[in-house]
N, C-alpha and C positions, 0 to 999 in steps of 0.2 A: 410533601408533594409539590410537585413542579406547576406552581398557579401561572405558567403562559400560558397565552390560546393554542390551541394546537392546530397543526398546520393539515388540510386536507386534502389528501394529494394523490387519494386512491384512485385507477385510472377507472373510467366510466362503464369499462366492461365487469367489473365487479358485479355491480346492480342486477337483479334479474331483469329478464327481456319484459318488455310490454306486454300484454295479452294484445292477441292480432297481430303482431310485429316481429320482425326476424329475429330470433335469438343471438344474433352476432352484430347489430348493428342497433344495441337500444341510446334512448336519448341519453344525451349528456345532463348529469345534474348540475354540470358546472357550468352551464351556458349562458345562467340567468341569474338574476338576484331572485329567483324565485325557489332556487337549488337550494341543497343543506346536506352537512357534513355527510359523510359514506365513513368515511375511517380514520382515523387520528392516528398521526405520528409525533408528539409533542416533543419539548425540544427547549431547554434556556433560550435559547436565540430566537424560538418563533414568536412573531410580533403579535399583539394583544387584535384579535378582530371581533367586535361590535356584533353578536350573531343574532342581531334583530337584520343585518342585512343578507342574511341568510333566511329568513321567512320568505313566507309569497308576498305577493301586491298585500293580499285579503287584510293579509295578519299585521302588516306594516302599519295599515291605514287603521285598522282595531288600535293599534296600539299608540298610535297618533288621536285618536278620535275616543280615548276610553275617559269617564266618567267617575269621578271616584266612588267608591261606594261608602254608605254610610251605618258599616259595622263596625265602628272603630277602631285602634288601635293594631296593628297584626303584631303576633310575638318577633321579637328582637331576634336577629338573623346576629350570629356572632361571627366576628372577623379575628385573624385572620381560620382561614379552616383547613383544620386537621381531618384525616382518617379518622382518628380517635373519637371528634368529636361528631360525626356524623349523624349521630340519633339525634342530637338538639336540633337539627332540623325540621323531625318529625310533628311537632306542634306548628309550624310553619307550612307544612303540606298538608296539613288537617287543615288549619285555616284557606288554603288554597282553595283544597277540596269542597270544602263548606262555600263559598262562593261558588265554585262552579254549578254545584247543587240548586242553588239559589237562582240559578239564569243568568247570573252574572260572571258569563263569560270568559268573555276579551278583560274584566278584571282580573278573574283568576291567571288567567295567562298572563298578565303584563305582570301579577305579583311575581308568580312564579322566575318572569326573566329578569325582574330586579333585584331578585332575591339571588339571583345566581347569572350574572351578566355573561361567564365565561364557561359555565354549564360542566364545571368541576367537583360540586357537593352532589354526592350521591343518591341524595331523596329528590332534590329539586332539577339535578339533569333530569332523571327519568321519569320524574311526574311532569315536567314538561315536553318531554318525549310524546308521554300516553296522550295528554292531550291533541298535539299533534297527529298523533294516530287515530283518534277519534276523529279530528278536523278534518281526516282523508278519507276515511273512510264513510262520511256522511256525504263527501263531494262528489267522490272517486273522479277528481280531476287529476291529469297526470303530474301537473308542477307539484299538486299537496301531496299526490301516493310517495313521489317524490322525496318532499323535502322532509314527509315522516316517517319516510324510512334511515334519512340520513341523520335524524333525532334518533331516533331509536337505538339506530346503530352506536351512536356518540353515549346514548345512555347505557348501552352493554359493555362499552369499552372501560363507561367509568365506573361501572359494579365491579367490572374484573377487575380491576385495578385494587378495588377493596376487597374482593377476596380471599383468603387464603391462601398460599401459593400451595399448588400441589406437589408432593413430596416424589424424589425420584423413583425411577421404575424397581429398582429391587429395594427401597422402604415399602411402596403399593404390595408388592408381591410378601415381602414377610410379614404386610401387615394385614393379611389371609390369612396366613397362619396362626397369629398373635390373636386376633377378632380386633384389630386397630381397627381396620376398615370399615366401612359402612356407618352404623349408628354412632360409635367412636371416634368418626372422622370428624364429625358434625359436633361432638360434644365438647372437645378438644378445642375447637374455633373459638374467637372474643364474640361477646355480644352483635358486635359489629359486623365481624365476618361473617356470623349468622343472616343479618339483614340481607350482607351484600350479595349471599348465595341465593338470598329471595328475590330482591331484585333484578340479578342477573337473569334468574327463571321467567320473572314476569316478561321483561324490556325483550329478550331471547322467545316470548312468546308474540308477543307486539309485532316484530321485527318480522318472524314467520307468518305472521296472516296479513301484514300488509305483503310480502314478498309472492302471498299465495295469489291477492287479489291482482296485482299489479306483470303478473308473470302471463306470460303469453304460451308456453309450451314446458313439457312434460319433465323436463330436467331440472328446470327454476321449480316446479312444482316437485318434485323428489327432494332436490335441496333444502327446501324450505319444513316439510316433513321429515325431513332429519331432524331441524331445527327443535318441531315439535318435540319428536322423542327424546331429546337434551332435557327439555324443559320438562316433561313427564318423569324423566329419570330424576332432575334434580326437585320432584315436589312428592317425588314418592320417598326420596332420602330421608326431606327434612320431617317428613310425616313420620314415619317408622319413629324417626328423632321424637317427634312429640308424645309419640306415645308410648318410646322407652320412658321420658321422662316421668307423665304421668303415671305409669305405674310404679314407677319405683319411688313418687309422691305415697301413690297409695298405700302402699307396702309399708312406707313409715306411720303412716296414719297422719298425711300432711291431704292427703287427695282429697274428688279426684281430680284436681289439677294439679299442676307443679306451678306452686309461686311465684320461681324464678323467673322461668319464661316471662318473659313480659307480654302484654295483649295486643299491640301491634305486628309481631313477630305469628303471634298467635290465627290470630286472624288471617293475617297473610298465609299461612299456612294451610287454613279452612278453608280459602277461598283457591288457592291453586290445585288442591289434592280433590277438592270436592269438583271444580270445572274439568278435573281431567277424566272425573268418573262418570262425570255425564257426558262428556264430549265421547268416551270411549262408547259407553251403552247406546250411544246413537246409532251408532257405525252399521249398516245392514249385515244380514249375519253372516251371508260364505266370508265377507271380508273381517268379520268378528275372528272370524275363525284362525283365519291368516293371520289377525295381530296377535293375537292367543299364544301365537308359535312363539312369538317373541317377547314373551311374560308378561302383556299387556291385558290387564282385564279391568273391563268397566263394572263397577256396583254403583245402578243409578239411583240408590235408596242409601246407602250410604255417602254419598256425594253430596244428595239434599239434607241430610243429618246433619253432614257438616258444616256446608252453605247455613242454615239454618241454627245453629251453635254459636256460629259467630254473632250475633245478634241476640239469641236466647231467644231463638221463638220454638213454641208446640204447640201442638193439637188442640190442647186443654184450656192455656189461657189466651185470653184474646192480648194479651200485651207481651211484651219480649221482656226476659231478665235482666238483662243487661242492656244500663242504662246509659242515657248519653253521655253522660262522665265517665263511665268505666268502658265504652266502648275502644276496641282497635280501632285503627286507623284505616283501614279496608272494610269495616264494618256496611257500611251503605253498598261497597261494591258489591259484596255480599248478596244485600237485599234485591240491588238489581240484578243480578244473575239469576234470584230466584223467580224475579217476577219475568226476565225472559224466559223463563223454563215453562211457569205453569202458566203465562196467559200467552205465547209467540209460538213458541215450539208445542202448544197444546193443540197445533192445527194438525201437527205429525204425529201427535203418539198423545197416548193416554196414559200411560203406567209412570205411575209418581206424581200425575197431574193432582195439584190441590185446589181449587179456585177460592173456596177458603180460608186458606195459607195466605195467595195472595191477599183477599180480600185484609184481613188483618196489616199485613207491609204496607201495603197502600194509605191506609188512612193514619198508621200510625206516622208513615215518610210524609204525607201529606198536613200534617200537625206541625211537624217541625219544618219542612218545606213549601208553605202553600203556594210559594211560586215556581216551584221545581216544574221545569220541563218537566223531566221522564218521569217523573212521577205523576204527572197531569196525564200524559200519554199513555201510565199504564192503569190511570185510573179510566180512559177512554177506552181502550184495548178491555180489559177488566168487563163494562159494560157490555161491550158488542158481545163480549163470550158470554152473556147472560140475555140477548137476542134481546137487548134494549138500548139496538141503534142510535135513538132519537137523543139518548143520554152519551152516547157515545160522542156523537157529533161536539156538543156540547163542551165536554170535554176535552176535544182536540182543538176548538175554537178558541178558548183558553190559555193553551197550549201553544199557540199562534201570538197570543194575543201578551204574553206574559214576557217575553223576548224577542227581539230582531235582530242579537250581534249575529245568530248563525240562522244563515236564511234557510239553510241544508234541514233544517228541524223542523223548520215548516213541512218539507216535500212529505215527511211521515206522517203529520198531519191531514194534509192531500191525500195522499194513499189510502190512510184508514177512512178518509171522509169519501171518496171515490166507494169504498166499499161497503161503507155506513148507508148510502143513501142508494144503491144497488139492493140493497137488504131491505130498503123503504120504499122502492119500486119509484124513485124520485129521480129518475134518469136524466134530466136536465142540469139537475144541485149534481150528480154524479158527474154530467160532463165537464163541467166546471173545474171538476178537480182534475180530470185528465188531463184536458188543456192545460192549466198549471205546472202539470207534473211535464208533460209534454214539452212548455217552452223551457223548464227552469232545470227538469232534473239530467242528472246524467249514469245513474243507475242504471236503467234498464229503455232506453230511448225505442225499443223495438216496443216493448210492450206498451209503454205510453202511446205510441202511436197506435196500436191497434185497439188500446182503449176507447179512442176518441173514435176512432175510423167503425168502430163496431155499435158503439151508442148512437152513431147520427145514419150506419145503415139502420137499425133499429126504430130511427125514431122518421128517418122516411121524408120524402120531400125532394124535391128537384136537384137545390141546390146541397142540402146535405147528402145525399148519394154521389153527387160530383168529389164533393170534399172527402167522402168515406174513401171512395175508389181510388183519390190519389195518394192518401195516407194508406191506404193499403198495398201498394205497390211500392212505396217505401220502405215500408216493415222488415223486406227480408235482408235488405242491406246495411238494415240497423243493427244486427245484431252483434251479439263479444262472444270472446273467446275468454274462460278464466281455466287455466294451467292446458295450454290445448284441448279444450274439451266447450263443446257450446253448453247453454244454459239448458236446460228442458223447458222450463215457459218457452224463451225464447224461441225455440225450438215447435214449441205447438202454434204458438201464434202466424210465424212464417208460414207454417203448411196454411192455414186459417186464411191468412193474407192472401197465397198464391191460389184459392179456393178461388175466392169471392173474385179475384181478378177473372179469373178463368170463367168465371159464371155472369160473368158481364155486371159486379156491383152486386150480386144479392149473395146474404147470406141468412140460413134459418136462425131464427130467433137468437141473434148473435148476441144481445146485450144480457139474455136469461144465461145460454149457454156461458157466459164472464161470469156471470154469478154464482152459478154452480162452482166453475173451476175456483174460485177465491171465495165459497164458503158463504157467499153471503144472502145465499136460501138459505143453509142451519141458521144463520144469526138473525134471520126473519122473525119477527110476531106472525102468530098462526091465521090474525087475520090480514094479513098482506099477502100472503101464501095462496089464501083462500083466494079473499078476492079480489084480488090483480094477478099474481102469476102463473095461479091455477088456469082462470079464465082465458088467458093469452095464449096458453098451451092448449087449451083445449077449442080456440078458435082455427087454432092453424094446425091441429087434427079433422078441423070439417074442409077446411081446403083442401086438405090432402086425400080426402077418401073419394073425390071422382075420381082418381088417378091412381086408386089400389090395383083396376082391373087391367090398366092399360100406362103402367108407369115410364115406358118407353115417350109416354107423351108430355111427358112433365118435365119442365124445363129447359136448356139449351143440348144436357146431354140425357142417354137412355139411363145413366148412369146414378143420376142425382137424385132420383128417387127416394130409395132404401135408406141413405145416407139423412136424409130428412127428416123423414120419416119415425126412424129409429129414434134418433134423436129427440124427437118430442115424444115418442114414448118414453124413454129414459128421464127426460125432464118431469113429466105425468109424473113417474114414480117417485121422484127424487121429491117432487113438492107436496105428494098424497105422505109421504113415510116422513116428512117433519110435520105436518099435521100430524100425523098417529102416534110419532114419538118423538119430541123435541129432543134437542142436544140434550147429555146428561147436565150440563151450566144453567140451562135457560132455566130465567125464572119467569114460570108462566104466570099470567094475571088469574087469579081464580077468578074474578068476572069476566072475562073473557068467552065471547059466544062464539062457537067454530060450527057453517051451518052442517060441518059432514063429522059422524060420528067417529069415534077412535077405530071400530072396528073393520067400515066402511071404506075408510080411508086405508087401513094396513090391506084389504081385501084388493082395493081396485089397485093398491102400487105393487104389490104382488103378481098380478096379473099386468101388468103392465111392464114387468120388467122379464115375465116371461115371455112375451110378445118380443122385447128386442134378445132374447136366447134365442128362437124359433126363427128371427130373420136376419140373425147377424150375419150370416155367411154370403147375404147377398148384400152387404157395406162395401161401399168401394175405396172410400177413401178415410173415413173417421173410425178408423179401427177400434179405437179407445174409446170410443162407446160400449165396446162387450164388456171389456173390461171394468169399468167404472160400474156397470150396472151389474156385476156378479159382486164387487164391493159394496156397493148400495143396498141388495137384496141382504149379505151378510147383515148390514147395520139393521135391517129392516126385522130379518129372523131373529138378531140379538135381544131388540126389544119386545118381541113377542114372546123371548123368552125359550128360545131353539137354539141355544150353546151349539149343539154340534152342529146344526146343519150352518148356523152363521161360520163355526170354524170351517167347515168343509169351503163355504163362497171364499172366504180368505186362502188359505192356502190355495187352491186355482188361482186367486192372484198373485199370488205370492211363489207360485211355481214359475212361472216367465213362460209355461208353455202356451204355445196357441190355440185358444178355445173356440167360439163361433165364427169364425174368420174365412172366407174363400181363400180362393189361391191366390191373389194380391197380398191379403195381408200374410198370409206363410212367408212369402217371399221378403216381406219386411221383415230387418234384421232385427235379430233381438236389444242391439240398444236401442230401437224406434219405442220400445215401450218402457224406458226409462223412464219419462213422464207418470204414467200409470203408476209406474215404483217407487215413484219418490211422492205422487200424492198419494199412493194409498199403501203401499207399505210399511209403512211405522204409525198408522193410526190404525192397524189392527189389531193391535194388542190394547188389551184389555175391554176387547169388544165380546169376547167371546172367552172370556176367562181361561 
């Protein structure tokens, strides 16, 4: 192999466009030292370039400013390198790994660029890549989406390159007829070229969700979903592959695994076949339908089998079989995929969720990691889904406190602690985090501001309604665009913002109404619920009932009314029906005194949520109040134990047709309840069996 650096010379319009930005006119990556390769065209004659001067500022200064760590020794990197020799890497990128793990960052990364200065061995270009990928997408600034796309990219060129080469069109075509193709193609391959074809699928997967995040309209966004189905096709190859082999281990009576395989390979394998089966089962279902056509099926129980395999964890024992010596090299990836599934994605869907499962990864990643960021994070995460906040908090302060190479890790921190302390009715320690997230982060800048703007109208006062009013009036020019299409927060918050403008600064119990939408009533204790959230809704229901008979007189318009109103009925219900039936995670204090009985409390949120049925038609502008609250009654019938009629509240959400609504809300198009669909459409399953 040709060890010069390679020359980059791919012209700027390659790149996808920007989200928000002309698709024919995106930034140049080459404009700065902050750029990084797009595409290689290597060459004896191209001169050797330094590609630390292709990182950002960030990463420059990390790696001027890095620390050595004190694990000793890392395994011996062999010179010079071959193709052939590619897998002796692999202890090398496990040692990487294992520091990154650790919180030790910008160590990891500087090994990984010293280990591979010219980013031509195949384990260490692309594990440097990923990290870069991660680094952008914690920032989503545009020099890192950037410069990790043009890692990534450098990392697919250099898997190809280790691939196999594919065979001409009429060898392909006889080798249909033969059964060369498919499982045989793969068998055929060196050890190596096995990896390389894992690789490629991973960095090719990399490449597609930074191109998704960073893309401004529908074309970049199609292209990139090509990308994916590449990678889906080549982790269903290698899968079939695994599991020809294993049987025909078994057959011999060698199973059931195949020896051969090695458990890096292995692994890898579990972790790409099982992400594509949970990424598929996600998908909502007319559009299930549609990838169907094209052989694509998700099994989200076979996905965590094998997410879950890699590692050797079940039901049964609290410890995984597979030990840190015998683990793959993707083994941890593994873990954290599974713990974004059953404590992240447990906010959308239930079916498959294990808190359990988690619970077990957790302490056992936290044993061998006690300084692990994400591991502290999903032990934080982990807690609030057992509606014990206080320990959550806790946990993400830790979390904070255990690293500072990547400030970006904080902001998740802030987030969950923003919502931790919402769930403890602590709206000051809550504002705190917004402001944080507000000045530092650049994910979601629209919602940040309407975080802070909605806590300090909430919390009232002169000078805080000036400040709420001006942050609100900024909101709606804060928002993005990801693949032409706005966010749905984004999207609710703006209507929210141009409310409260329109209403001259007020808005009804804005800082409850944030806690509802981001769940952190469910992850309440039942005496916070009681008494503090209950009691606030239930004051600003005696405000409102001189103005039942004569609502024309309420507020600046005739209009604002219903709108209010509703709304704190719907709140009523939503905080009487977690008194009556906590999340199925929470774990309740059994000393714990709730002064309103279980029955009591399903009685009055029932009735309360009949009350916003009976008046939705006259909502003017919060349509998504019927909505929400014919999902909330489902949850409510669920745990009374009324299967059908909780199925019946689901599906009316789940139809997109319009139910208590006037003629305003008909007139609202059907993606206006997108919001509604993406919060409550995949957390009804398994609510209602």
């Amino acid at each position: 192999m040709d060890t010069a650096q390679p020359n980059f010379t791919t012209p700027a319009s390659s790149d996808p466009p920007r989200r928000g930005s002309s698709p024919t006119t995106p930034p140049s990556p080459f404009t700065d030292s902050s750029s990084s390769p797009t595409a290689l065209s290597g060459g004896a004659s191209t001169h050797a370039t330094d590609l630390t001067s292709l990182l950002s500022e960030a990463s420059k200064l990390s790696l001027e400013t890095v620390k050595k760590s004190s694990l000793g020794e890392p395994p011996a990197v062999t010179w010079p390198y071959t193709h052939a020799s590619a897998l002796d890497d692999i202890p090398g990128v496990a040692y990487g790994l294992d520091l990154f793990l650790k919180s030790l960052m910008v160590e990891s990364e500087e090994y990984c660029h010293t280990s591979d200065p010219k980013k031509e061995r195949l384990y260490f270009a692309t594990g440097f890549g990923l990290i870069q990928c991660i680094k952008a997408l914690m920032s989503y600034e545009d020099d890192d989406l950037l410069s990790a796309i043009g890692h990534t990219k450098h990392g697919n060129v250099i898997a190809n390159e280790h691939r196999k080469k594919a065979p001409s069109l009429p060898f392909r075509l006889a080798g249909y007829v033969t059964g060369f193709a498919g499982t045989n193609w793969v068998k055929n391959m060196t050890t190596v070229e096995r990896h390389a074809e894992l690789v490629y699928a991973e960095s090719l997967f990399e490449k597609a969700l930074l191109g998704i995040v960073y893309s401004g309209d529908w074309l970049a966004f199609i292209k990139e979903a090509l990308n994916m189905r590449s990678t889906m096709q080549v982790y269903r190859q290698l899968g079939k592959y695994l599991e020809q082999m294993d049987a025909e281990a078994l057959a011999r009576g060698d199973g059931p695994e195949d020896k051969s395989v090695d458990v890096h390979f292995r692994s890898g394998v579990y972790l790409g076949v099982g992400m594509s089966h949970i990424t598929l089962s996600l998908i909502p279902g007319r559009l299930a339908t549609l990838v169907e056509l094209f052989g694509y099926k998700g099994d989200r129980h076979l996905g965590l089998a094998l997410l879950q395999k890699a590692g050797g964890w079940t039901k049964e024992s609290p410890e995984p079989s597979v030990s840190q010596e015998d683990e793959g090299v993707r083994r941890s990836i593994c873990d954290m995929t599974l713990l974004i599934f059953h404590l992240f994605l447990s906010s959308f869907t239930h079916d498959g969720v294990d808190v359990m499962m988690a619970q077990k990864i957790v302490d056992w990643n936290l044993k061998r990691y006690p300084e692990g960021v994400f591991f502290l994070l999903a032990q934080g995460r982990l807690s609030l889904c057992r509606s014990q906040p206080a320990r959550a908090i806790a946990s993400y302060q830790k979390a904070m406190s255990v690293q500072s190479q990547y400030r970006n890790l904080h902001h998740i921190s802030f987030w969950e602690m923003a919502v931790s302390n919402l769930a403890l009715w602590e709206i000051e320690e809550s504002l705190k985090c917004w402001r944080s997230l507000h000045k530092e982060s650049t994910w979601s800048k629209a919602v940040y501001a309407y975080g802070v703007a909605a806590l300090l109208v909430q919390l009232g006062g002169e000078e805080n309604q000036a400040e709420g009013l001006r942050l609100m009036t900024e909101v709606p020019k804060l928002r993005q665009r990801i693949a032409g299409k706005s966010i749905p927060l984004e999207k609710f918050v703006a209507r929210k913002a141009r409310k409260c403008e329109a209403q001259g600064g007020r808005l009804f119990l804005p800082a409850l109404e944030l806690a509802y939408i981001f769940q952190a009533i469910g992850r309440a204790p039942r005496t916070v619920i009681a008494e503090q959230m209950l009691p606030l809704v239930e004051a600003a229901l005696a405000k409102l009932k001189p103005y039942e008979g004569a609502p024309q007189t309420y507020g600046k318009a005739a209009v604002e009314f219903w709108d209010d109103w509703c709304l704190a009925r719907h709140l009523e219900g939503a905080c009487l029906r977690y008194i009556a039936y906590p999340g199925p995670d929470a774990l309740v204090d059994p000393g714990e005194v709730v002064a309103i009985p279980r029955a009591e409390a399903a009685k009055r949120s029932s009735a309360a949520f009949e009350a916003v049925f009976a008046n939705g038609h006259k909502i003017e502008l919060d349509h998504y109040i019927v909505y929400h609250a014919h999902f909330e009654y489902g949850r409510l019938l669920a745990g009374m134990g009324d299967k059908d009629g909780a199925r019946t509240q689901f599906d009316l959400v789940l139809s997109g047709k319009h139910l208590e609504v006037n003629a305003a809300g008909r007139k609202v198009r059907r993606q206006s309840l997108c919001f509604v669909l993406f919060f409550c459409g995949l957390t009804t399953a398994g609510f209602a069996g």
